[in-house]
Biopython code that builds the backbone (N, CA, C, O; Angstrom):
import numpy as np
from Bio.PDB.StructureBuilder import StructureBuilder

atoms = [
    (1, "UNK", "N", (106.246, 2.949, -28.989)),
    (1, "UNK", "CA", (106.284, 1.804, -28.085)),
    (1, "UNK", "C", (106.639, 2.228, -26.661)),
    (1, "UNK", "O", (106.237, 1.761, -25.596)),
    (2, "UNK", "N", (107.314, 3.019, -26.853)),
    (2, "UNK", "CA", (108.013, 3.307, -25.501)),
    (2, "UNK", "C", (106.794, 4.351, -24.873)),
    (2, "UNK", "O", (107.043, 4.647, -23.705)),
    (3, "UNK", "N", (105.675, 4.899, -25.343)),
    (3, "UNK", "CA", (104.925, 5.649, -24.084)),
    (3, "UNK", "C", (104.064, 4.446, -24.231)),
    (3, "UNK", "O", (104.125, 4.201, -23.026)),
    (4, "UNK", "N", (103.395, 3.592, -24.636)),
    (4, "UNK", "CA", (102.743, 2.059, -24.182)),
    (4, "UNK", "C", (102.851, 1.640, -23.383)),
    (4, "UNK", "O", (101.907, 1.442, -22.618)),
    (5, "UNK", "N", (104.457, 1.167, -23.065)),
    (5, "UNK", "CA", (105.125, 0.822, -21.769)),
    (5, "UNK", "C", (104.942, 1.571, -20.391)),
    (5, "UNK", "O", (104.364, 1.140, -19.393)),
    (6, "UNK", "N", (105.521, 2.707, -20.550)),
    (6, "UNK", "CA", (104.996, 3.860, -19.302)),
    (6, "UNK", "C", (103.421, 3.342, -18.974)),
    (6, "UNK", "O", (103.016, 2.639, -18.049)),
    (7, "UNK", "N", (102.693, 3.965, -20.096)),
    (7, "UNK", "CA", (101.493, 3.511, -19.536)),
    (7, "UNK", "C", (100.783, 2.455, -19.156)),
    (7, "UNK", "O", (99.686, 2.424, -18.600)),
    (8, "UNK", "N", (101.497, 1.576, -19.501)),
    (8, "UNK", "CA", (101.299, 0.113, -18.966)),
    (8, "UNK", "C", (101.837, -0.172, -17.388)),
    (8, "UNK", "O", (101.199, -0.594, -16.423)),
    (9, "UNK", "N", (102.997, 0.149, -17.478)),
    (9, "UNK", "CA", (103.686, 0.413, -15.651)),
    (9, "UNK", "C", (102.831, 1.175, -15.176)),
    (9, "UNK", "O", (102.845, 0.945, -13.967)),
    (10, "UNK", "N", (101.794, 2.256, -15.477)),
    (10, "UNK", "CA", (101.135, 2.756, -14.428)),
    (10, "UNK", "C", (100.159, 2.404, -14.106)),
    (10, "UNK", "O", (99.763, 2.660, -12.968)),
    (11, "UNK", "N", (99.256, 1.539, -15.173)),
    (11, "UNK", "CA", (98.276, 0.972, -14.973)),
    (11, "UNK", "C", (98.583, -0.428, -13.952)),
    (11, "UNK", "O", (98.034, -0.695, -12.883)),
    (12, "UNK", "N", (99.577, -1.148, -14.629)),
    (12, "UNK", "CA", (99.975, -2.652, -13.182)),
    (12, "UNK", "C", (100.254, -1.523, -12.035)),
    (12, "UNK", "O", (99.357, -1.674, -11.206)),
    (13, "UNK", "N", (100.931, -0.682, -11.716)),
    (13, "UNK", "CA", (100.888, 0.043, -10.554)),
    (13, "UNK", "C", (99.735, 0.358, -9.736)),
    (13, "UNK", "O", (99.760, 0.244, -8.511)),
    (14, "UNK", "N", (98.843, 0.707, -10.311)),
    (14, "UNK", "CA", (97.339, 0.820, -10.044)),
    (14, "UNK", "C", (96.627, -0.432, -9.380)),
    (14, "UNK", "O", (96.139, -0.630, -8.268)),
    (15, "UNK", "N", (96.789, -1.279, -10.661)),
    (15, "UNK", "CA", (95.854, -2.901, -10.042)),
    (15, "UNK", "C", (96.416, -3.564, -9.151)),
    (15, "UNK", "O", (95.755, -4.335, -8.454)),
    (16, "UNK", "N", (98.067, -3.369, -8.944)),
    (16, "UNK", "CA", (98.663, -3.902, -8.235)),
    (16, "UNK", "C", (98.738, -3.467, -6.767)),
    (16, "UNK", "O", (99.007, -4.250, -5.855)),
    (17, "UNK", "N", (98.484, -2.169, -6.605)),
    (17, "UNK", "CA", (98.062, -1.437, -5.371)),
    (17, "UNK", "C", (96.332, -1.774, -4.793)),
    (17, "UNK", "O", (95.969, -2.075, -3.656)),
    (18, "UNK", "N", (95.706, -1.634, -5.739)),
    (18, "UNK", "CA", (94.255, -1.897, -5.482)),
    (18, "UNK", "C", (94.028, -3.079, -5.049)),
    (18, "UNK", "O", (93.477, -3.198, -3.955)),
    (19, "UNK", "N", (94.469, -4.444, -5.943)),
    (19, "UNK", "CA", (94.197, -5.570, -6.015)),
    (19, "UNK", "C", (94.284, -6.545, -5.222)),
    (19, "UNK", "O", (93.504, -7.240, -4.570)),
    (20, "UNK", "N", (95.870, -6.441, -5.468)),
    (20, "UNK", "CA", (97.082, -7.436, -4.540)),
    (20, "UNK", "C", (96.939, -7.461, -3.429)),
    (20, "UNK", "O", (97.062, -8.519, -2.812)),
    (21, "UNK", "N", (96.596, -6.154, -2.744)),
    (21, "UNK", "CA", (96.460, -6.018, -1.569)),
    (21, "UNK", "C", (95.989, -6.634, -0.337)),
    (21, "UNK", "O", (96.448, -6.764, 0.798)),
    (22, "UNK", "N", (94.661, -7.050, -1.084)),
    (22, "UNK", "CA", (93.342, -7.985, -0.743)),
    (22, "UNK", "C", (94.115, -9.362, -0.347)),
    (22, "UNK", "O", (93.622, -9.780, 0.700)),
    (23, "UNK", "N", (94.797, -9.920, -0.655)),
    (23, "UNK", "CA", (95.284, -10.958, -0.055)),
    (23, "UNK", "C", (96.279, -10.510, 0.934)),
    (23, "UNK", "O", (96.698, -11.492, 1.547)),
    (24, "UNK", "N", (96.836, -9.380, 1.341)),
    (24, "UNK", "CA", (97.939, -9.215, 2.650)),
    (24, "UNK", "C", (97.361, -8.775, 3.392)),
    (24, "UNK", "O", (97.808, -8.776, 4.540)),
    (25, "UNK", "N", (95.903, -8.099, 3.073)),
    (25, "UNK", "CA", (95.023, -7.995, 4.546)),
    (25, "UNK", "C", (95.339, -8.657, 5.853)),
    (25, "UNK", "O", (95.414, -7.972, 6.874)),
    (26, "UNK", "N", (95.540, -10.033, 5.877)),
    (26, "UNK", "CA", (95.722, -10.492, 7.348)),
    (26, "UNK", "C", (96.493, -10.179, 7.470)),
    (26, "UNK", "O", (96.188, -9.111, 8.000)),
    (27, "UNK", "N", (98.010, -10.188, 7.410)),
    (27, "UNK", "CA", (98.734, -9.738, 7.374)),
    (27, "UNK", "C", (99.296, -8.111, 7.841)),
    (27, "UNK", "O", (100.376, -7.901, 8.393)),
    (28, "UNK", "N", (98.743, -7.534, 7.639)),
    (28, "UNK", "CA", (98.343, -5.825, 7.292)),
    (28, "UNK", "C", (97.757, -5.569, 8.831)),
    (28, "UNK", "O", (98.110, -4.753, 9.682)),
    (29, "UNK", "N", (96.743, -6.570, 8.848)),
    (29, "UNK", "CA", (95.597, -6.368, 9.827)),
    (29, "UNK", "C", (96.512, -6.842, 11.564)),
    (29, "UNK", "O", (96.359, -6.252, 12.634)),
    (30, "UNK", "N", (97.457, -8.115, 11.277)),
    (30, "UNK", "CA", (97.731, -8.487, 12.619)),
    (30, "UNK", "C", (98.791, -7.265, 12.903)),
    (30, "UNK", "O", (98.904, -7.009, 14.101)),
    (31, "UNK", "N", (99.686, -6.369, 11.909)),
    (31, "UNK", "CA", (100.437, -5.546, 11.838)),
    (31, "UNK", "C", (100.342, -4.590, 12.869)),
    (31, "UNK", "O", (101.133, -4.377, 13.788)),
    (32, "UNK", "N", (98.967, -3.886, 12.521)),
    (32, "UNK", "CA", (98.728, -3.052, 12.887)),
    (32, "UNK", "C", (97.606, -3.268, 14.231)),
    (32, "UNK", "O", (97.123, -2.439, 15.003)),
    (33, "UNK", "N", (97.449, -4.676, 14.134)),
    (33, "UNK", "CA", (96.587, -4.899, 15.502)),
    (33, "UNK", "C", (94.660, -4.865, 15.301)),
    (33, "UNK", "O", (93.789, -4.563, 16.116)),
    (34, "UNK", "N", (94.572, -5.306, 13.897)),
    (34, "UNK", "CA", (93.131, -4.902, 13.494)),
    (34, "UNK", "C", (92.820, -5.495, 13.114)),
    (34, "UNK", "O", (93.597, -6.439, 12.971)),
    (35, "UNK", "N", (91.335, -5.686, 12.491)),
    (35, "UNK", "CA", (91.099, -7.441, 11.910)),
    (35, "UNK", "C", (91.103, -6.869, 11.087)),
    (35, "UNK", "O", (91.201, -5.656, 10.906)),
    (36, "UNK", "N", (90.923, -8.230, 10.058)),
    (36, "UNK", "CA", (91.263, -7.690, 8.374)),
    (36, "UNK", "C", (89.915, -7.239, 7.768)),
    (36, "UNK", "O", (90.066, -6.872, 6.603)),
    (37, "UNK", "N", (88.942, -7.175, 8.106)),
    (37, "UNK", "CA", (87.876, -6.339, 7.941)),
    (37, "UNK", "C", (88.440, -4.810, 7.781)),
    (37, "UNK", "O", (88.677, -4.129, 6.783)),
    (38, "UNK", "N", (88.548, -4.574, 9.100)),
    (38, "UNK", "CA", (89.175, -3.173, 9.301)),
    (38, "UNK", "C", (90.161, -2.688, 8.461)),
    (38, "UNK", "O", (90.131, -1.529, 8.049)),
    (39, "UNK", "N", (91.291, -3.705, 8.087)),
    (39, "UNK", "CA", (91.801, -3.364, 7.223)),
    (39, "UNK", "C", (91.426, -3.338, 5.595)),
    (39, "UNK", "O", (91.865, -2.532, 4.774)),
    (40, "UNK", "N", (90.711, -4.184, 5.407)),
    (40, "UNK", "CA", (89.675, -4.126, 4.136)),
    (40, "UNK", "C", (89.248, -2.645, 3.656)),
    (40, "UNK", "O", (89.216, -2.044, 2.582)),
    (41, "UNK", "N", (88.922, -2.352, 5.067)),
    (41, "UNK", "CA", (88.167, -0.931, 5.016)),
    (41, "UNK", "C", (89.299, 0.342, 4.002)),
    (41, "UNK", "O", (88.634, 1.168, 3.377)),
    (42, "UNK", "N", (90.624, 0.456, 3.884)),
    (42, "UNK", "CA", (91.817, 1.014, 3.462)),
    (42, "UNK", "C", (91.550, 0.803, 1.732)),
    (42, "UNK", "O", (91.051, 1.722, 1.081)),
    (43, "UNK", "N", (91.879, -0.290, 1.195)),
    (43, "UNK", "CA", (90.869, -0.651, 0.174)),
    (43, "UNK", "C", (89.878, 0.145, -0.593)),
    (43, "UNK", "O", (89.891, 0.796, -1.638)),
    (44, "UNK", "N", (89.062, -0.137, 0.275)),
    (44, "UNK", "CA", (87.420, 0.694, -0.024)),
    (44, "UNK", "C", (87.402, 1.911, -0.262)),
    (44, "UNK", "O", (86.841, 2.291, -1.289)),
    (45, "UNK", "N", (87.981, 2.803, 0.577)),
    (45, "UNK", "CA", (88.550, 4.108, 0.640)),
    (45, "UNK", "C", (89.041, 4.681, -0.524)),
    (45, "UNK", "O", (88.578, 5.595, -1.207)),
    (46, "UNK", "N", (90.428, 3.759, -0.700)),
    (46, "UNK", "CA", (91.364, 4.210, -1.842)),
    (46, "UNK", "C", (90.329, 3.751, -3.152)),
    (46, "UNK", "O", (90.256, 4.672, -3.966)),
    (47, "UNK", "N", (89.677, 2.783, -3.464)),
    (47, "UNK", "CA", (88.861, 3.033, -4.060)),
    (47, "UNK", "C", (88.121, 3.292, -4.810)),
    (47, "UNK", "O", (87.952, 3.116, -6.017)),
    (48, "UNK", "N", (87.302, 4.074, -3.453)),
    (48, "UNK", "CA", (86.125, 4.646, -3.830)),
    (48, "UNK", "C", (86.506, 6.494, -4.094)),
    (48, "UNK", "O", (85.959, 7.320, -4.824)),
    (49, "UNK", "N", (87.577, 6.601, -3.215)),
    (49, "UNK", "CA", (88.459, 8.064, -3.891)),
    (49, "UNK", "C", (88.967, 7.836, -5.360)),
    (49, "UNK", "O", (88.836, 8.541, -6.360)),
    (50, "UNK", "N", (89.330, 7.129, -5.250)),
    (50, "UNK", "CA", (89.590, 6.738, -6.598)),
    (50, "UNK", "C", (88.401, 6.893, -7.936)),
    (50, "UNK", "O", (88.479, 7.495, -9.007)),
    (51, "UNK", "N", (87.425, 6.150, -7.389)),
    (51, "UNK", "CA", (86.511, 6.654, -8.405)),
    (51, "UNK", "C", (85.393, 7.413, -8.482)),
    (51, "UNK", "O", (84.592, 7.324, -9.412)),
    (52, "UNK", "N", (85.244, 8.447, -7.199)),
    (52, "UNK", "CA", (84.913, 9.616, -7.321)),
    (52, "UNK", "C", (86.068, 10.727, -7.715)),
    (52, "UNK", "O", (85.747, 11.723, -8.363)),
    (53, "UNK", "N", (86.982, 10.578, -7.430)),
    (53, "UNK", "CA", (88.111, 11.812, -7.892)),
    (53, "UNK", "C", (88.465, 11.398, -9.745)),
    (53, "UNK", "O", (88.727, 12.198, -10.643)),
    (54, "UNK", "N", (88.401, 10.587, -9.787)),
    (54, "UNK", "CA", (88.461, 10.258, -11.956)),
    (54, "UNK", "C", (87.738, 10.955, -12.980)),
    (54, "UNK", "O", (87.964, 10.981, -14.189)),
    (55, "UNK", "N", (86.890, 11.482, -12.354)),
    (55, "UNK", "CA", (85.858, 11.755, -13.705)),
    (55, "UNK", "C", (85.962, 13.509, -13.167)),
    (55, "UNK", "O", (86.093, 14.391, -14.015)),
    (56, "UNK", "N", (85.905, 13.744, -12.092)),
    (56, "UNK", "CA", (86.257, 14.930, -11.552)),
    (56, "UNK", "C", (87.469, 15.916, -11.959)),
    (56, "UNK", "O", (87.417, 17.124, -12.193)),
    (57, "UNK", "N", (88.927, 14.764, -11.977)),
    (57, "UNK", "CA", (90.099, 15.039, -12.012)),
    (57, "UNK", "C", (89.730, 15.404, -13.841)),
    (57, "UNK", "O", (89.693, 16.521, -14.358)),
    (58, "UNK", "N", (89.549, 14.362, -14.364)),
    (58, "UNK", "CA", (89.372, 14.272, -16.074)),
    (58, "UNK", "C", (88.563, 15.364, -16.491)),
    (58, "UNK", "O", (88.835, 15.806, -17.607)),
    (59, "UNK", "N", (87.484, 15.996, -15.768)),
    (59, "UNK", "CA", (86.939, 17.277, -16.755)),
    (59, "UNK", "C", (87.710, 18.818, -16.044)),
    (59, "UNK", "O", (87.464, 19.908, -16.561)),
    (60, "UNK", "N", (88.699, 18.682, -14.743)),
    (60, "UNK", "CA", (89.113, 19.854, -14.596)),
    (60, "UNK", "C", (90.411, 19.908, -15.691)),
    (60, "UNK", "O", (90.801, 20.886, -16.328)),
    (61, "UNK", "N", (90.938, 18.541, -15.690)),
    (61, "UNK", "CA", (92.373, 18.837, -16.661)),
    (61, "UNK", "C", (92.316, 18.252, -17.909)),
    (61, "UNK", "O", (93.257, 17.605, -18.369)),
    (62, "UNK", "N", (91.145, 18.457, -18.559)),
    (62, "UNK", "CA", (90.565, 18.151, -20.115)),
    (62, "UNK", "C", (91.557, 18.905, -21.182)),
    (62, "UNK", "O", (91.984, 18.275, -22.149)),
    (63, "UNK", "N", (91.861, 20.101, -20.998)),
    (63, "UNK", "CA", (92.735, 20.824, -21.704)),
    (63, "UNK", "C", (94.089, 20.815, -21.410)),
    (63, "UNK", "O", (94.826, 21.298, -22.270)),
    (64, "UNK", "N", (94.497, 20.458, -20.584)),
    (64, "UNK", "CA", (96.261, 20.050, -20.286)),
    (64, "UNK", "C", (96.672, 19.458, -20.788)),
    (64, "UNK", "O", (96.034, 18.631, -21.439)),
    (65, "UNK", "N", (98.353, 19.535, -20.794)),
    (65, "UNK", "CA", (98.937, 18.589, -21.892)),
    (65, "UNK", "C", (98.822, 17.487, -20.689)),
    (65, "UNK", "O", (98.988, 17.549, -19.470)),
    (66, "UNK", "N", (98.424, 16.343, -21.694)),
    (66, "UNK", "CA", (98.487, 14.770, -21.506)),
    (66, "UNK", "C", (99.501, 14.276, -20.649)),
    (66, "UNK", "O", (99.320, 14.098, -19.444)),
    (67, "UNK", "N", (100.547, 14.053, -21.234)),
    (67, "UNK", "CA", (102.093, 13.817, -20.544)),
    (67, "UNK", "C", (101.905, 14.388, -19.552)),
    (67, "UNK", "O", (101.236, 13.810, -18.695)),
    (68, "UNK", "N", (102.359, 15.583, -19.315)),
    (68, "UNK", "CA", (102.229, 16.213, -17.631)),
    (68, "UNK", "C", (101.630, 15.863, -16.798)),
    (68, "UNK", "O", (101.855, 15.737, -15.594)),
    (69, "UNK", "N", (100.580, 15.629, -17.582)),
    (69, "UNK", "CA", (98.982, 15.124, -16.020)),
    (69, "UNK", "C", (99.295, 13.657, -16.050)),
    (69, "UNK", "O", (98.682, 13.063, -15.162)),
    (70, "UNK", "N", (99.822, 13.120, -16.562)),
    (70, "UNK", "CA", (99.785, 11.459, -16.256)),
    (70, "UNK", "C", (101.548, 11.793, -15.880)),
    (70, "UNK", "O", (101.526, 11.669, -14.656)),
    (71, "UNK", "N", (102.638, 12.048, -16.154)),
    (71, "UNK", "CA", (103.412, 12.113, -15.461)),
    (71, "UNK", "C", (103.327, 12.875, -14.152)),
    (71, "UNK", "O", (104.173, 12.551, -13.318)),
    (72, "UNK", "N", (102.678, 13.591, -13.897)),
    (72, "UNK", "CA", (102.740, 14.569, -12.653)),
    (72, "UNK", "C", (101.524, 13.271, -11.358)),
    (72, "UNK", "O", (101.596, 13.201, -10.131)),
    (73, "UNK", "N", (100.676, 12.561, -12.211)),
    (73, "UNK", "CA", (99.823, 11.357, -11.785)),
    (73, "UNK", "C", (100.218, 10.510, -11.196)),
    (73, "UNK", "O", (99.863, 10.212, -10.056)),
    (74, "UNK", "N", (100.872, 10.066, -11.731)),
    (74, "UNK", "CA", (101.955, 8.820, -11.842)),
    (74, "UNK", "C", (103.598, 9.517, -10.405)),
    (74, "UNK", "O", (104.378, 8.637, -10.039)),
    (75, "UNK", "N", (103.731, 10.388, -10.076)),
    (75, "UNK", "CA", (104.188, 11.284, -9.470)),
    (75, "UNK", "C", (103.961, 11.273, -8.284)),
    (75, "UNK", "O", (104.703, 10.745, -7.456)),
    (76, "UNK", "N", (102.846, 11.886, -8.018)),
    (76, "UNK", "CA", (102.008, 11.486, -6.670)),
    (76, "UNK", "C", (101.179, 10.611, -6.471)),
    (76, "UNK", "O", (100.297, 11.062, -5.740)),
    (77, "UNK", "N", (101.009, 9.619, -6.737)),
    (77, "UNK", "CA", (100.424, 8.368, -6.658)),
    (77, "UNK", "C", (101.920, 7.528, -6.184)),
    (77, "UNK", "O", (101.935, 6.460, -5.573)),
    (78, "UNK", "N", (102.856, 8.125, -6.529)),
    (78, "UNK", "CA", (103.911, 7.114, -5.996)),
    (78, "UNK", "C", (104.732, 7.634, -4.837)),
    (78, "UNK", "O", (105.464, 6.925, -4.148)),
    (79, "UNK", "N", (104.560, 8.834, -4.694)),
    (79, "UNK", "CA", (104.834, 9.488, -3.580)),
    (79, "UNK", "C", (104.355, 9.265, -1.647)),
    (79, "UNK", "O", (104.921, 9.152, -0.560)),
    (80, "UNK", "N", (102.221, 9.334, -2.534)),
    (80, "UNK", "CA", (101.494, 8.564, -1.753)),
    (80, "UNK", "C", (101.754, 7.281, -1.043)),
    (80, "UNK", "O", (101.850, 6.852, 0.107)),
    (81, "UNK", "N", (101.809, 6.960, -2.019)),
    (81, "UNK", "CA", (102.327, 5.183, -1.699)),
    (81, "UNK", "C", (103.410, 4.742, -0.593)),
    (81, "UNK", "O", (103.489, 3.816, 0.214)),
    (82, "UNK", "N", (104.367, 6.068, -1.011)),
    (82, "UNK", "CA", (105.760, 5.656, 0.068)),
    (82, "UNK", "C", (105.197, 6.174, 1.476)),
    (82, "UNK", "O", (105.363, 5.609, 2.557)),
    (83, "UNK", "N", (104.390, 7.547, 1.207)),
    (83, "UNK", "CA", (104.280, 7.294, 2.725)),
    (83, "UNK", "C", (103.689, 7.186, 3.548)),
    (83, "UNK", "O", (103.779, 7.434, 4.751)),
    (84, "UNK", "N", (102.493, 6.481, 2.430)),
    (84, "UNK", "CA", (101.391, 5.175, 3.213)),
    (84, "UNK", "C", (102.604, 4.052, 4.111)),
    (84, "UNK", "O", (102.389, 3.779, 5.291)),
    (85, "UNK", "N", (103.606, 3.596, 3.513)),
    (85, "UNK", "CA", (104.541, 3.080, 3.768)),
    (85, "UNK", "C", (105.156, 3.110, 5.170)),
    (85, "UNK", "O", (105.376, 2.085, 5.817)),
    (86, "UNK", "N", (105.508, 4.764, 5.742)),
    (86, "UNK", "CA", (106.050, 4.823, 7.068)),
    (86, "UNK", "C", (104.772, 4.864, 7.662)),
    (86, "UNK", "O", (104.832, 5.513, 8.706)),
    (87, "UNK", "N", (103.590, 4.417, 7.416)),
    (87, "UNK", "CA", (102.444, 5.200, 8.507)),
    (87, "UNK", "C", (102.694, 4.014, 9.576)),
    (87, "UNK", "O", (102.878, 2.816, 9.359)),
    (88, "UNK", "N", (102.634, 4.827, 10.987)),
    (88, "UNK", "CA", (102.648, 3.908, 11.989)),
    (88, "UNK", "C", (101.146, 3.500, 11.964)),
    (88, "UNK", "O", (101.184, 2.270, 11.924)),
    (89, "UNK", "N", (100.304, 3.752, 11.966)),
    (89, "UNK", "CA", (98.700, 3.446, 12.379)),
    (89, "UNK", "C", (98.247, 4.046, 11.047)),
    (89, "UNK", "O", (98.816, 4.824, 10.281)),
    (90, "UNK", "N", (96.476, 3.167, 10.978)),
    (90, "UNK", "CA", (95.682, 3.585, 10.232)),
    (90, "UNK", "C", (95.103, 5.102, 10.669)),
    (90, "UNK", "O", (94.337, 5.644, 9.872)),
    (91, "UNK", "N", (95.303, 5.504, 11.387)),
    (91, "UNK", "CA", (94.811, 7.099, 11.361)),
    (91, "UNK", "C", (95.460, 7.982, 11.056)),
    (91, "UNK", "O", (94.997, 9.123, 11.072)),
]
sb = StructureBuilder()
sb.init_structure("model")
sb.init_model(0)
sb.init_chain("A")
sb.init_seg("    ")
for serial, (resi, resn, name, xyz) in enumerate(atoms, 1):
    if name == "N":
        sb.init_residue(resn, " ", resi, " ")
    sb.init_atom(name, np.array(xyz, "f"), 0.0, 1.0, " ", f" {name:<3s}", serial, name[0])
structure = sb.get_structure()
């Protein structure tokens, strides 16, 4: 039960980054001084990296232990996140 859970927190972590987002666009956008188009664009990005780097990431670490690559995943994906966090500007 208890690795279900983990993997369940990483997956709402995921949709909740991807998803949610989409509605603080304006928000996001007057922030930083951009329309929310522009900011839309951040979104798209993450993504579309997202799902070109998946199938990529999945046949280089096919043979690794499991745990590691989704803890080490789960790792920097949250790392990312924080310091998407201090970015003064989208560039």
């Amino acid at each position: 039960m208890e690795r279900i859970a983990v993997l369940a927190l990483g997956m709402f972590a995921l949709g909740l980054d991807a998803y949610v987002v989409a509605g603080l666009l304006p928000g996001i956008g007057s922030s930083f001084g951009i329309t929310s188009g522009e900011a839309g664009q951040t979104v798209t990005v993450f993504t579309l990296t997202y799902a070109l780097a998946a199938p990529v990431c999945a046949t280089l670490l096919a043979r690794r232990p499991i745990r590691k690559i989704l803890a080490l995943a789960l790792a920097v994906f949250g790392l990312a996140n924080a310091l998407s966090a201090w970015a003064g500007s989208l560039l």
